[in-house]
N, C-alpha and C positions, 0 to 999 in steps of 0.2 A: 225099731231098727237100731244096732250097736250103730256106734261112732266110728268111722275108721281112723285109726293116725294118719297123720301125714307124715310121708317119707321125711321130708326135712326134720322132723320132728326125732324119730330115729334118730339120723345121721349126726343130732346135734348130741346123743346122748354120750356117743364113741368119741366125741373132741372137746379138750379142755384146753383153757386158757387163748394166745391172740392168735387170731390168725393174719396171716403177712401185718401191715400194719392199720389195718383199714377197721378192726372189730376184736373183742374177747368174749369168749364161752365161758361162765360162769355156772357154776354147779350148788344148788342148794337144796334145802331140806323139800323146798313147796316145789322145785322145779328148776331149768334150766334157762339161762335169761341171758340173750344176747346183746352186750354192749358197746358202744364207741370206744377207741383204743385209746388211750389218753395223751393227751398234747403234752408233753412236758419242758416244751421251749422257752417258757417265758417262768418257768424254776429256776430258782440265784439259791444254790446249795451255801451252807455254811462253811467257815473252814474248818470246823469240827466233821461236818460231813465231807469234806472232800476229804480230810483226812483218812477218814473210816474206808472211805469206798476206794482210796489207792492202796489202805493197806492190804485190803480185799483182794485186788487186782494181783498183788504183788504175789499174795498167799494164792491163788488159783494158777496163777502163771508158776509157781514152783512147785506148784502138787502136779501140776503138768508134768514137767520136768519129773517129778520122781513116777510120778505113775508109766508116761514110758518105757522105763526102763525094768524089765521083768524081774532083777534079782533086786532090785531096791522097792518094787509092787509088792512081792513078796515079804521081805524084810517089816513095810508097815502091816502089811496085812498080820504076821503074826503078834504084832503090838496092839490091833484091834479086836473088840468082842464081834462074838456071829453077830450080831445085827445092825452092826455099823458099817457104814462103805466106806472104801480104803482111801476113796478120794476125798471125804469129807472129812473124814478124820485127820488126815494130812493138814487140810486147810485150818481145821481146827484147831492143832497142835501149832502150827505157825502164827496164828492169830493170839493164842494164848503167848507165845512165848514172845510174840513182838511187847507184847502187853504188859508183861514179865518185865522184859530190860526197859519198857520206859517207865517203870515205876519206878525199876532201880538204879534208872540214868535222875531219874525225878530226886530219888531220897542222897544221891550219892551229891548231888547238884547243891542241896539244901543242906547236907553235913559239910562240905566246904565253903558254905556261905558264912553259916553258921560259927568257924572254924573262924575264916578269914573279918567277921566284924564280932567276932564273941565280947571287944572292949569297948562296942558301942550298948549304950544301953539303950532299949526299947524302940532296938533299927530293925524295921519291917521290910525284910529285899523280898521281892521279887522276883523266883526264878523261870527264866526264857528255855525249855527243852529245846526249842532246835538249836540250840549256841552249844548245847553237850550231846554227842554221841558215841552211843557204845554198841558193836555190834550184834547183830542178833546169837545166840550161843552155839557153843561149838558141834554139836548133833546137827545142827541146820545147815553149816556151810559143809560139813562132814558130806553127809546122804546126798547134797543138791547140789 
């Protein structure tokens, strides 16, 4: 006598990832495997992580903003390859380019350090980025 599936079994195949916040669907090679949704209240993020995940915010909240707007959709869209989506590459390109100016908030920071004790010999400064900023370039406040 064959086996029959079980309905739930099905209906698990057509759903990935949490559902509300109660369980996640999980998709692998042997099968499908339902798990607890993970508690993440008692995580103390780094400030390298908070940093990361507000620049995140920042960059999805301004792909926002350009993706609404149909003649600026457009405009990225013809800046992307077929197999890239307009929204991702937006966030991409602002991620890079924040990444960009704090290198060269970084290096510009260390040539006037450099500049301002060059007659100290063998002075090790320290330099603090949020005490220098420069804003992000000019294509970004342009489009958004």
């Amino acid at each position: 006598m064959k086996k029959q599936k079980q309905p739930i079994r099905i209906l698990l195949t057509w759903i990935r990832g949490a559902v509300g916040k109660d369980f996640v669907i999980k998709h692998y090679k042997y099968g499908v495997v339902k798990t607890k949704f993970p508690d993440m209240t008692k995580i103390i993020a780094s400030a390298q992580q908070r940093k990361c995940r507000n620049l995140f915010k920042e960059a999805v909240a301004y792909a926002k903003i350009v993706y609404a707007d149909p003649l600026k959709r457009k405009e990225w869209a013809a800046r992307t390859r077929k197999k890239h989506r307009v929204i991702n590459f937006i966030i991409k390109q602002y991620m890079l380019a924040a990444k960009e100016a704090a290198y060269q908030r970084e290096k510009i920071g260390t040539i006037i350090i450099r500049k301002c004790f060059s007659g100290f010999p063998k002075a090790q400064i320290l330099l603090e980025p949020e005490f220098i900023s420069t804003p992000l370039p000019q294509h970004f406040i342009e489009s958004g």
